[in-house]
N, C-alpha and C positions, 0 to 999 in steps of 0.2 A: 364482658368486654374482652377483644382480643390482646393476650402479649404483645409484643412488640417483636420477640423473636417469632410467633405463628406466622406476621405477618412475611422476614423474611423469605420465610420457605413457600408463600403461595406466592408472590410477586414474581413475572418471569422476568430473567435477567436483560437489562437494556444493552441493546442493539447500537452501537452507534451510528448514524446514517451515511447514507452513501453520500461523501462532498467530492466535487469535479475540481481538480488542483490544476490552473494556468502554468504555461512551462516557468515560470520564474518561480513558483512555489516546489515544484519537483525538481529542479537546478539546485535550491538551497537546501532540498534534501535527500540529494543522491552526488551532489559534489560534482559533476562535468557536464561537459557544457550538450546543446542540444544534436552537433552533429555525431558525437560519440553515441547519446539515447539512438538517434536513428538507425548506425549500426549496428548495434546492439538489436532496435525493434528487425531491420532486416535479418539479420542471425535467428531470429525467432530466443533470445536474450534478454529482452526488457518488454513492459506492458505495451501494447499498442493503446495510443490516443483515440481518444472516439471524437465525432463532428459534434458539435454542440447545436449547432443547427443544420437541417436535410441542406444539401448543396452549398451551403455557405461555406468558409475559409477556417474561421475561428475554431478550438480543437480542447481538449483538456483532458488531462488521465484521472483515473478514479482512484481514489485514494487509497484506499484500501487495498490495490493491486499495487499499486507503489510501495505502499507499506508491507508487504509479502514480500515484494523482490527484498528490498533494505533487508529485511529477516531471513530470509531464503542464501544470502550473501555470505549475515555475519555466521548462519548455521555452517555454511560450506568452508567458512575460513575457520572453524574454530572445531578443535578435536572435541569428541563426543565421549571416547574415553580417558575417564581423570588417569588412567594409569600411565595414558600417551604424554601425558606433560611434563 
């Protein structure tokens, strides 16, 4: 019968999935509102939204690129060396 730690090490590490966030979930977590994202996405600045459906209106960012920029943010505000602080 297998350990319990054998099984750690053969299990690959889970993926979390791609989820598509509506502007009101990327507003609550990026703090400003949608015409700021826009020029930001024009600047080439913040993720572009993709169509949720071919030709239709409806729109939503992918999380995970949202969650990069957040990250990508607080790297760029925050000194990298402990000696700078």
């Amino acid at each position: 019968m297998a350990d319990i730690t054998d099984l750690k090490t053969t299990l690959p590490p889970l993926i979390p999935p791609n989820r598509l966030l509506r502007w009101p979930e990327v507003r609550d977590r990026v703090g400003f509102c949608r015409s700021q994202a826009y020029k930001l996405i024009d600047k080439g600045k913040f993720p572009k939204p993709i169509a949720l459906v071919e030709g239709g209106r409806s729109i939503a960012w992918i999380e995970i690129e949202i969650q990069e920029w957040i990250d990508q943010r607080i790297a760029d505000t925050r000194p990298t060396d402990p000696e700078s602080t």
